[in-house]
N, C-alpha and C positions, 0 to 999 in steps of 0.2 A: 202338219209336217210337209215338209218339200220334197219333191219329186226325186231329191240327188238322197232322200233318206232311205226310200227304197232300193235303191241303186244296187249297194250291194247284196239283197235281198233275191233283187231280178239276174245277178251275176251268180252267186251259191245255186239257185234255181236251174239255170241254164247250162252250168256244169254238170249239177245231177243228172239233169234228163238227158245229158252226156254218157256219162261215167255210169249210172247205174247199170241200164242195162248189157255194159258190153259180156260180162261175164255169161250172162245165158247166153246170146246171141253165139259166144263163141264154142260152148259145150254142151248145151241143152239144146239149140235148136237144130231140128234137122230138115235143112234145106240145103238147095244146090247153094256151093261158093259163090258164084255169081250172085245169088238173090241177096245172100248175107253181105257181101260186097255196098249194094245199092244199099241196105240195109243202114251200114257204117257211113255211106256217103249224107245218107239223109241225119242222120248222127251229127256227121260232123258238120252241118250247116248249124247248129247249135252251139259249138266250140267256135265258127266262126260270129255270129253272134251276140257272143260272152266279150268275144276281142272288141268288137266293135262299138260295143256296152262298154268297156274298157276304157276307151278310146274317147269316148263320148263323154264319160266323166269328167278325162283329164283334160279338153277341149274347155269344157263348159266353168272348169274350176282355172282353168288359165284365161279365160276370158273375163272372167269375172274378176279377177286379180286384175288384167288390163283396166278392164274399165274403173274399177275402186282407183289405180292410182292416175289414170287417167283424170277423173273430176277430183282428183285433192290439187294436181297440177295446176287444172284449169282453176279453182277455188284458189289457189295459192297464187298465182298471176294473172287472174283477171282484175285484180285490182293495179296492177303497174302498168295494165293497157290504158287506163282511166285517165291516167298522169298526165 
């Protein structure tokens, strides 16, 4: 399997370890606002992340559509440079 098959597996993943815990952090745990602050900040380097994972699919799945019609191009008129 290729690497873009996991993709969305590594994006679902990285949302969880997002999303799951906020619900305790915000009613079960009892720390100063501050700590639970840094807490969300470290959170939320995982929802950035996700985006960037994001980003990187839609990168690698438009480069690769370049380069596919790229060599049919070249494939389709390298023969009338021949001429």
């Amino acid at each position: 399997m290729s690497e873009q098959g996991f993709s969305p597996t590594t994006i679902l993943s990285n949302l969880l370890i997002l999303l799951l815990p906020v619900p305790i952090i915000i009613h079960e745990l009892r720390i100063p606002r501050k700590q639970k602050l840094i807490i969300f900040l470290t959170l939320g380097f995982s929802g950035f992340i996700a985006v960037l994972d994001i980003a990187r699919i839609v990168l690698l799945q438009v480069g690769m559509a370049s380069q596919e019609v790229s060599a049919m191009f070249h494939d389709h008129f390298s023969g009338l440079a021949e001429c």
